[in-house]
N, C-alpha and C positions, 0 to 999 in steps of 0.2 A: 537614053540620050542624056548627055551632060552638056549643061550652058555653062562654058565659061565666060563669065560675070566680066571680069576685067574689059576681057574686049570690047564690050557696050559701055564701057564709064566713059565719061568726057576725058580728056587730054589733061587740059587745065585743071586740075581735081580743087584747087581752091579757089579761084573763080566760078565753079558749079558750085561750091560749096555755099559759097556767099550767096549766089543767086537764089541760092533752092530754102535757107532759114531765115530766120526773122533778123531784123537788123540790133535786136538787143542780145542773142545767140549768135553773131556775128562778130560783137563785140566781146564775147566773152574769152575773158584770159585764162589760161590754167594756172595751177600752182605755183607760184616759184620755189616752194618746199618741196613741193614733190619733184619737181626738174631737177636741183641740187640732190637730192637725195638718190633721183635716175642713176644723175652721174659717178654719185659715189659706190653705188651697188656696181653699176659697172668695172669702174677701177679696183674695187676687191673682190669682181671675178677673175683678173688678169692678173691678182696673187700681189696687188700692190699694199703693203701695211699703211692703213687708215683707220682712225679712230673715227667713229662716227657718231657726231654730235649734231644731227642733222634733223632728224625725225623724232616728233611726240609722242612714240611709241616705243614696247617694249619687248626685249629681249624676252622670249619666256624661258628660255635656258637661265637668267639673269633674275628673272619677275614670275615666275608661275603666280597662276591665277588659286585664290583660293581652292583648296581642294574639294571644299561642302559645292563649288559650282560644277565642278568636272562631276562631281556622284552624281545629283541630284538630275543635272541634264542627261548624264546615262541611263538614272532610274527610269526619268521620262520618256526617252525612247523606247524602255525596253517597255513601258506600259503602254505603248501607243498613243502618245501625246504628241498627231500629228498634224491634226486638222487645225483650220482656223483659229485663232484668237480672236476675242472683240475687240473691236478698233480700235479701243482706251485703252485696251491692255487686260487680261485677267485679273478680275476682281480681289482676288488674292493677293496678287503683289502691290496692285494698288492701294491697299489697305494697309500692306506692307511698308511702302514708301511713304503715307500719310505715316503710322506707326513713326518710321525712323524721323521723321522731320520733327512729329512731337516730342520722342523722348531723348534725340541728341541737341535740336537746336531750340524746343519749346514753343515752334510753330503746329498750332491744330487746324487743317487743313480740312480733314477730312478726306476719303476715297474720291472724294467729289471733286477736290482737287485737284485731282495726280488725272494726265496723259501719259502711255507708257508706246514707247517708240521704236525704229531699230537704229539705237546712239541717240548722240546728242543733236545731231545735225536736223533731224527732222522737224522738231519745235521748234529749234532755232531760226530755221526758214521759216516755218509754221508761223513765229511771232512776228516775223515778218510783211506776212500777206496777211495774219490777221489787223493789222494797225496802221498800216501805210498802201497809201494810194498813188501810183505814178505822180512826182513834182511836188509829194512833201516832204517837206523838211526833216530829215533824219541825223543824229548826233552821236558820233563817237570818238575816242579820242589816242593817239599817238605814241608810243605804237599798240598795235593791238591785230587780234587773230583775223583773218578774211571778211573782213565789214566789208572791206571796199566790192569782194564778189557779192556779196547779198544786197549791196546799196546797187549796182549795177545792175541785177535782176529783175527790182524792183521800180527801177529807174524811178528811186528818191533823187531827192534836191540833199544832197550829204553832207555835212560839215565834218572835217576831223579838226578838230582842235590838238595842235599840238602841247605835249608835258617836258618835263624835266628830271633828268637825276634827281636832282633834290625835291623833288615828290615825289620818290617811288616811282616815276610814270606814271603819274594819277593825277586827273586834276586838281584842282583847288573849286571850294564851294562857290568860290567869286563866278571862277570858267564855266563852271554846272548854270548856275544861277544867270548868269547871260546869254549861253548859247541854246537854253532849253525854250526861250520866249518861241514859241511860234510852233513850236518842235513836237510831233506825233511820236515819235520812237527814241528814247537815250539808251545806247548800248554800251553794258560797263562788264569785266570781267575780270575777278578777285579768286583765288591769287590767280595774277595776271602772265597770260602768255601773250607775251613771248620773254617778259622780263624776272619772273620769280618775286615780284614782289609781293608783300598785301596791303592794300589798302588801311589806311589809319581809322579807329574807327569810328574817332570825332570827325575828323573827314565823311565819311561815309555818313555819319546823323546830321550834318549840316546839308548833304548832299540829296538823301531823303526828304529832309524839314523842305529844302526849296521846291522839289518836287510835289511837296504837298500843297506848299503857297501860290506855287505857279497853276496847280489846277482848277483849285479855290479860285481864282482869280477870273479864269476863264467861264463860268460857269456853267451855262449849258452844251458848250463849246464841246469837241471834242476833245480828251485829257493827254498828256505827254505821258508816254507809258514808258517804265523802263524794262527791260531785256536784262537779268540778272545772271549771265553765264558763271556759275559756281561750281564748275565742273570737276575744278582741281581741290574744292573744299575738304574734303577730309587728307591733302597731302600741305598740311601746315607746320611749322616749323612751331613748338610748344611755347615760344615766346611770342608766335605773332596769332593769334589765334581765331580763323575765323568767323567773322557776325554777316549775316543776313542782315540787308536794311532795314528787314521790316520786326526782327527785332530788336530794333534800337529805336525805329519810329516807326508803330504799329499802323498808324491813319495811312503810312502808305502801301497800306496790304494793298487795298484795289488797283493799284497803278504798278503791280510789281509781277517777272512773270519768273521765275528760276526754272534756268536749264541745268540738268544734271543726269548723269549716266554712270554707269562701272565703272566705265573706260580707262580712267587713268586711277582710281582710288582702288579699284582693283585689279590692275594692270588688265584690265579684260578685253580689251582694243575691239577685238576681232568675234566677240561675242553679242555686240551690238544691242544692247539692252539699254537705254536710255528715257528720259520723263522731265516732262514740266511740270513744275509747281505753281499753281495760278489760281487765282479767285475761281470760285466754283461757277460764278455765272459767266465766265468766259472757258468751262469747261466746255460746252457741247460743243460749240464752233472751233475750238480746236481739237475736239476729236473729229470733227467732222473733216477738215484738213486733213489732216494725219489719215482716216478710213480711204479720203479719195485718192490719195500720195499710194496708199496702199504701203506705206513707212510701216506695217506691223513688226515689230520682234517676234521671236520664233515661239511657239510655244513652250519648246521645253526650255530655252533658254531664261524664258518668265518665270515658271515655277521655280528653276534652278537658285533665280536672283531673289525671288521670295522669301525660300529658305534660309537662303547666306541672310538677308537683311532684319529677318525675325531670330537669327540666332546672333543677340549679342555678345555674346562672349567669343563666338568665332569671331565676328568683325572686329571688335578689341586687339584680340590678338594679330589678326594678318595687318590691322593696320599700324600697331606698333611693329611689327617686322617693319611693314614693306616703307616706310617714314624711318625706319633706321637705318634699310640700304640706301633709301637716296638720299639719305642725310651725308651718308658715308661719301660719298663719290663727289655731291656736291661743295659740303667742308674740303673737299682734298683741292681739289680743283680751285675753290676761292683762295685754299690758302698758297696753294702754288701760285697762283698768280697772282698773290700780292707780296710772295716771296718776290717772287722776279722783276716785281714794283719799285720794292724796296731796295733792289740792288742797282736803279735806273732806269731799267727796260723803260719803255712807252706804252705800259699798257697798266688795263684798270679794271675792277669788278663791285660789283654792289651785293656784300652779302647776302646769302642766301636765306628767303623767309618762306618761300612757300612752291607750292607743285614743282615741276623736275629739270626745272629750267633756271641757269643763271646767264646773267647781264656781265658780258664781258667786252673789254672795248680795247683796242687796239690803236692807237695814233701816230700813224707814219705818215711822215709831212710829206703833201705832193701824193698821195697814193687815197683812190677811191677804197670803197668796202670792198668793189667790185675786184678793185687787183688785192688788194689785203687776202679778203676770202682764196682767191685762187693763190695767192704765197703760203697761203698757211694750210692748204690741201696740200701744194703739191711737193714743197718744202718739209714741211713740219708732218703730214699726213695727221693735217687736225682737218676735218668736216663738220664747219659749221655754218652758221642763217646769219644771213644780214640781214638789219632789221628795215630795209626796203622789202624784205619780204612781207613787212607788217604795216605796210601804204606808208612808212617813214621816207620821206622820199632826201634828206641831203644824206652827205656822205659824212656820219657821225663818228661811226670806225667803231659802232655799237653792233654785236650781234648776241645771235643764242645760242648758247651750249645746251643742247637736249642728253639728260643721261643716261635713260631709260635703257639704253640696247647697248652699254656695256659695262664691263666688268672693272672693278677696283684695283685687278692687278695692270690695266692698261692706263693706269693715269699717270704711274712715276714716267715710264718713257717717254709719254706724251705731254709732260711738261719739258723734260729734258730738251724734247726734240724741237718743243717751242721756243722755248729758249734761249736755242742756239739760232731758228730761224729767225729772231725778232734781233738778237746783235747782228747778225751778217745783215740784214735788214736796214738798218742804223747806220752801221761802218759807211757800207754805200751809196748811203742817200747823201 
């Protein structure tokens, strides 16, 4: 006998829907990245040319993953490395990832440390629930990657403070130093997506200093912790060059949590291999999180990453490669569009300094992002992010070009084609 299922659901399926979850699962929004990016997968299965500057992710035709992780996980299959991991992660690589913190950025963490995850996402929630309680006070700032779903999950009290061009997108010590009074969790993330930029990193030591005076202050209080997404750290541009807070002001080790993965430093997206970096007495309780998430990484993928992160001379190398292709795509790209600047167009870009994303802005008077974005899909066959996808909520004519998922011979036409849509654009308005 076969129950078909449909016939017993409600009519209403969203009405049952809401009835039957919780009213903070209720309110939950999906991606707007991921929508955009739906529709564009869509329109280049119907053979429509589109460059796709959509998604934080890469081409592996374009990005192959180092090759020491393809061996190393095949080795581990073929040896039977199928069972469980422990919940931190295999001893091994955590020793490994302490290892690399101390000898590329001169933080000694210790094994004791490192939580090893499946990606970034797990801690990042993780640090989440570890530091905030329903209606406190949480701080992030404009634009910047899905704060607003995880401030919504946790049903924090949220500030976003918004930034400016003329700081990178990055606050000012002034902004840190006043919105942090009160504040259980500051979420910052260098170099920053959605905009390519890095933090200055006087900036950043004034920004620590305050986080240390604001906790001092409170005393037995509970302390304002920050959330250090450093995920795109090793994809820096060699003149802007990555600093951890807590290397430029060490006192704020204990208030500091760094999330970091393959993911993008090794184009490893879909390998899911991720870790925090955190004071060791907040080690247990967020393995403990992470064990009941059941967020484990795979195991052969652990050993795999072990490997690649204890051979420095392979990382050396694939990370000068792979910082040379997206340096390529995205110099081309800024410089076309400041070509097209220079000849009048209405558009604008903020050189590129860091991970795979540059700040590109468009301003057609009388026109939202929202019609922008869809002239330059459907016109131009450019796919790209408004950064309303990153809680910016006016219509700034600011978005993201992601460039991970194509290739260097599709940029000349797809300035070309911009180019021509941004005059007919113009003409008409």
């Amino acid at each position: 006998m076969t129950v078909e299922i449909n016939a017993h659901l409600p009519s209403d399926t969203e009405s049952a829907t809401r009835s039957a979850v919780t009213e903070v699962v209720a309110g939950m929004k999906g991606s707007k990245i991921l929508a955009i990016a739906s529709s564009v997968r869509a329109m280049i299965a119907e053979g429509r040319e589109v460059c796709n500057l959509t998604v934080g992710d890469f081409k592996p035709s374009e990005f192959p993953v180092p090759s020491i992780l393809v061996d190393e996980t095949k080795a581990a299959l073929g040896r039977g490395e199928t069972n469980y991991p422990p919940s931190d992660g295999l001893p091994v690589l955590r020793e490994a990832i302490a290892t690399l913190y101390k000898r590329d950025l001169g933080l000694d963490y210790g094994m004791e440390g490192v939580v090893v995850c499946s990606g970034a996402r797990p801690v990042l929630y993780g640090t989440w629930q570890l530091f905030t309680n329903p209606g406190d006070k949480t701080v992030s700032f404009l634009p910047a990657w899905n704060v607003g779903y995880y401030a919504h999950l946790c049903q924090t009290d949220h500030h976003f403070i918004g930034t400016t061009p003329e700081t990178n997108f990055f606050p000012t010590v002034d902004q840190v130093r006043e919105a942090i009074r009160g504040a259980r969790l500051l979420v910052m993330n260098s170099p920053l997506n959605p905009t390519g930029t890095v933090i200055d990193p006087e900036v950043l030591k004034g920004i620590a200093h305050a986080i240390v005076e604001e906790n001092r202050s409170r005393g037995d209080a509970p302390p304002c912790m920050l959330m250090w997404d450093a995920v795109y750290w090793q994809l820096t541009k060699d003149e802007y060059p990555y600093h951890s807070p807590v290397q430029l002001v060490p006192e704020v080790a204990p208030y500091v949590v760094h999330i970091d993965a393959i993911s993008k430093g090794f184009a490893a997206t879909g390998l899911r291999v991720g870790w925090a970096v955190l004071p060791p007495y907040l080690q247990p309780k967020m393995k403990a999180l992470i064990g009941h998430m059941g967020a484990w990484a795979g195991r052969p993928e652990q050993i795999a990453t072990a490997a690649l992160l204890n051979n420095a001379e392979a990382m050396g190398e694939y990370n000068q490669w792979i910082k040379s292709e997206v340096d390529a795509r995205l110099d081309a790209l800024y410089a076309g569009i400041m070509d097209l600047k220079e000849s009048g167009l209405p558009v604008d870009a903020i050189e590129p300094q860091g991970a795979i994303y540059l700040s590109f802005r468009v301003n057609l008077e009388g026109q939202s992002n929202e019609q922008i974005r869809s002239t330059l899909l459907e016109e131009a066959g450019m796919a790209v992010v408004p950064f309303q996808a990153f809680d910016l909520d006016e219509d700034s004519g600011w978005f993201r070009i992601s460039v991970g998922a194509i290739g260097t011979a599709e940029i000349p036409p797809l300035l070309n084609r911009l180019g021509a849509t941004i005059r007919r654009a113009t003409e008409s308005s």
